[in-house]
C-alpha positions as CSV (number, residue, x, y, z in Angstrom):
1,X,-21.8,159.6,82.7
2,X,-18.7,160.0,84.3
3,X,-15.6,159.0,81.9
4,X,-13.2,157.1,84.4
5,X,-9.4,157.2,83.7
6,X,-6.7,154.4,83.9
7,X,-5.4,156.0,87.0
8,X,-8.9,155.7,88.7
9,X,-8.0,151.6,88.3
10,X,-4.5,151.1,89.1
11,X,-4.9,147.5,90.0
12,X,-6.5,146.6,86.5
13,X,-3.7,148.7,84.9
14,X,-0.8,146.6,86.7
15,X,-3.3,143.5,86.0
16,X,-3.1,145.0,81.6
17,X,0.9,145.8,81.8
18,X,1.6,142.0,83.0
19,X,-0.7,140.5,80.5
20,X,0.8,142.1,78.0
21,X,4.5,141.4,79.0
22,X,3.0,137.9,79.1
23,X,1.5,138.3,76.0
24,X,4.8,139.7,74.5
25,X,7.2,136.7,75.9
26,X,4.7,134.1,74.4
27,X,3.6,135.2,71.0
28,X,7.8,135.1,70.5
29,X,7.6,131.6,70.6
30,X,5.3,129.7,68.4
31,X,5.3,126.4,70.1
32,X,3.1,128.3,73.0
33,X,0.5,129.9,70.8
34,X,-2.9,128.5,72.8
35,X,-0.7,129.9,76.0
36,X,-0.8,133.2,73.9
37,X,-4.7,133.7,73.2
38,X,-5.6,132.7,76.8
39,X,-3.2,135.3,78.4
40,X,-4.4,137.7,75.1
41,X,-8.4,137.0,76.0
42,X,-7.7,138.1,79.7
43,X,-5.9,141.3,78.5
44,X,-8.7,142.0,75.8
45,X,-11.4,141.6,78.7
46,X,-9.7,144.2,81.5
47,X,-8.9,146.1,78.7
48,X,-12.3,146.6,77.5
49,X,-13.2,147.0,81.1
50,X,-10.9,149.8,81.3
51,X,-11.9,151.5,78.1
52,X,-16.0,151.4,78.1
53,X,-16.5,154.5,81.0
54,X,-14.6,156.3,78.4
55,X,-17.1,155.0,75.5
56,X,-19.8,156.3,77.5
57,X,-21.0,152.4,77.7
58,X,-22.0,151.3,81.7
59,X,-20.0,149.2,83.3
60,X,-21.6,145.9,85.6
61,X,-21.1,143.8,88.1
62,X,-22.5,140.8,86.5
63,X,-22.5,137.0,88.8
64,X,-23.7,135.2,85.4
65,X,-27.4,135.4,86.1
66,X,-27.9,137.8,82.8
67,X,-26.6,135.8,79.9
68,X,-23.4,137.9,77.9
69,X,-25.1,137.9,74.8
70,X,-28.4,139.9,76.7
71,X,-26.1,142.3,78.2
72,X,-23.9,143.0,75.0
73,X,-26.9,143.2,73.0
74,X,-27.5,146.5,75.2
75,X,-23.9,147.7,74.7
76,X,-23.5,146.9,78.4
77,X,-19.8,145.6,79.8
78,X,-20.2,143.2,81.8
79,X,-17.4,142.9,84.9
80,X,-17.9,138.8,86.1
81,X,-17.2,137.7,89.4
């Protein structure tokens, strides 16, 4: 299996580098903490997204049919849509 490289994704890159300027602004003010772990789950996600070709773990399309839990259970990463 292929190992893909952040350059290979540019948009998902851009999508990480805002989240975490996001992530940066918010967790500096604790009155917007729930704010925080939303923006921080997204980044977490496209992260992992970004990172499993290069973990050797497949990467899929996934609509919701296949439960998560099936498709983590099979070190799968799931990309939803």
């Amino acid at each position: 299996m292929s190992s893909a490289s952040p350059a290979v994704y540019p948009d998902l890159q851009k999508a990480i580098q805002v989240l975490e300027q996001i992530c940066a602004h918010l967790e500096s003010n604790p009155g917007r903490k729930i704010e925080y772990y939303f923006y921080k789950g997204f980044q977490d996600y496209y992260e992992e997204i970004l990172r499993a070709p290069q973990e050797g773990k497949p990467v899929i399309f996934n609509t919701g049919c296949i439960p998560n839990e099936i498709l983590r259970a099979m070190d799968i990463v799931a990309c939803h849509g």
